[in-house]
N, C-alpha and C positions, 0 to 999 in steps of 0.2 A: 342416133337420135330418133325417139318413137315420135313422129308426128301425126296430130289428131288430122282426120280425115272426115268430113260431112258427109254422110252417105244417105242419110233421109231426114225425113220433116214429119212430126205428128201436130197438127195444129188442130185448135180446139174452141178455135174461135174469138176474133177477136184478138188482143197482143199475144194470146198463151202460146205461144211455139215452141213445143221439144225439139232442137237439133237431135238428130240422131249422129253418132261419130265414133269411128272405127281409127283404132291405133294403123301403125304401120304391118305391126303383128295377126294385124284381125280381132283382136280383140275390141269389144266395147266400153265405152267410157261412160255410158248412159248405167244408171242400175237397169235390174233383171226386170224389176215391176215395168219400169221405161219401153224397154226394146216386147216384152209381151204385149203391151197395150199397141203399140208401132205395128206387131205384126198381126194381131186379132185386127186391127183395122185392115190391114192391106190383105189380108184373106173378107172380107163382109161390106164388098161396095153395096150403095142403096140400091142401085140395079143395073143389070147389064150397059147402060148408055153411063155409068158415073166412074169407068174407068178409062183416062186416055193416055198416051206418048206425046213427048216432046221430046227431039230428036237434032239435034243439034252437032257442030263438031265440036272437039278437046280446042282450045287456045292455048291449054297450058301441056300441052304436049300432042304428040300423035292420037287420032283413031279419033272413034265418036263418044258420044256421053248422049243415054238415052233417059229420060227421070218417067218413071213411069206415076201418073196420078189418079188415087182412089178417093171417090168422095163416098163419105161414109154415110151423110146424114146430115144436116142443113150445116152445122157447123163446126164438123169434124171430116179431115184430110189428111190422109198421109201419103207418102211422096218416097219413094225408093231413086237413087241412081245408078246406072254403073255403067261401065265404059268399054270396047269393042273397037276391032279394024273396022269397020265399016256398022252402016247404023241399024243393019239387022245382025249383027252380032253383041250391039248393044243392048239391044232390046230381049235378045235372046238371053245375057248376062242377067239382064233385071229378072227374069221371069227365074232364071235358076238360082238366085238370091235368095229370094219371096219361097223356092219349093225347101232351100236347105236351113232355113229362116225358120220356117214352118213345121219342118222334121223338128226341130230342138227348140220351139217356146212357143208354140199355139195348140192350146189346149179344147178340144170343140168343148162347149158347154151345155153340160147337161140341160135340157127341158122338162124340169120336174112337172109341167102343170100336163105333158104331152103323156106322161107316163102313168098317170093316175087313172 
């Protein structure tokens, strides 16, 4: 059985919440437009003080669960998790997510006004 997995939050203010969620397989349940918007956020906090950790243990099994949170801009957030023996391997988990996340659906965007 492929069970859905929460593995982030794009919230956009106010009730709007995209769950982000991963099969068992690794695959995403969210469409493509979904998971690019989730990770152009989580690469473009508003500034160095608007990204933190929360660091917690697993209750539903061994090891930690670290959610790593980007704030974008007054009211947009998104929120990655992943999970680790101890809560610097969790955190170290998020960070390699966010870089192989990033390899495969974050596109920098051009600056036409920079180039003229």
């Amino acid at each position: 059985m492929n069970k859905e997995i929460n593995v982030g939050l794009l919230w956009l203010g106010g009730d709007h919440n995209i769950e982000i969620k991963k099969l068992n397989d690794d695959t995403f349940v969210n469409p493509e437009d979904e998971i690019k918007d989730w990770v152009h956020c989580l690469n473009n906090p508003w500034s160095g003080t608007s990204i933190y950790y929360e660091v917690h243990p697993n209750y539903q099994g061994e090891g930690w669960i670290a959610e790593k949170t980007v704030i974008v801009y007054d009211f947009i957030e998104a929120k990655i998790s992943a999970t680790g023996d101890t809560p610097q391997e969790a955190i170290t988990a998020c960070e390699e997510a966010i870089k192989l996340l990033t390899e495969k659906y974050y596109e920098e965007e051009d600056d036409a006004d920079s180039k003229e």
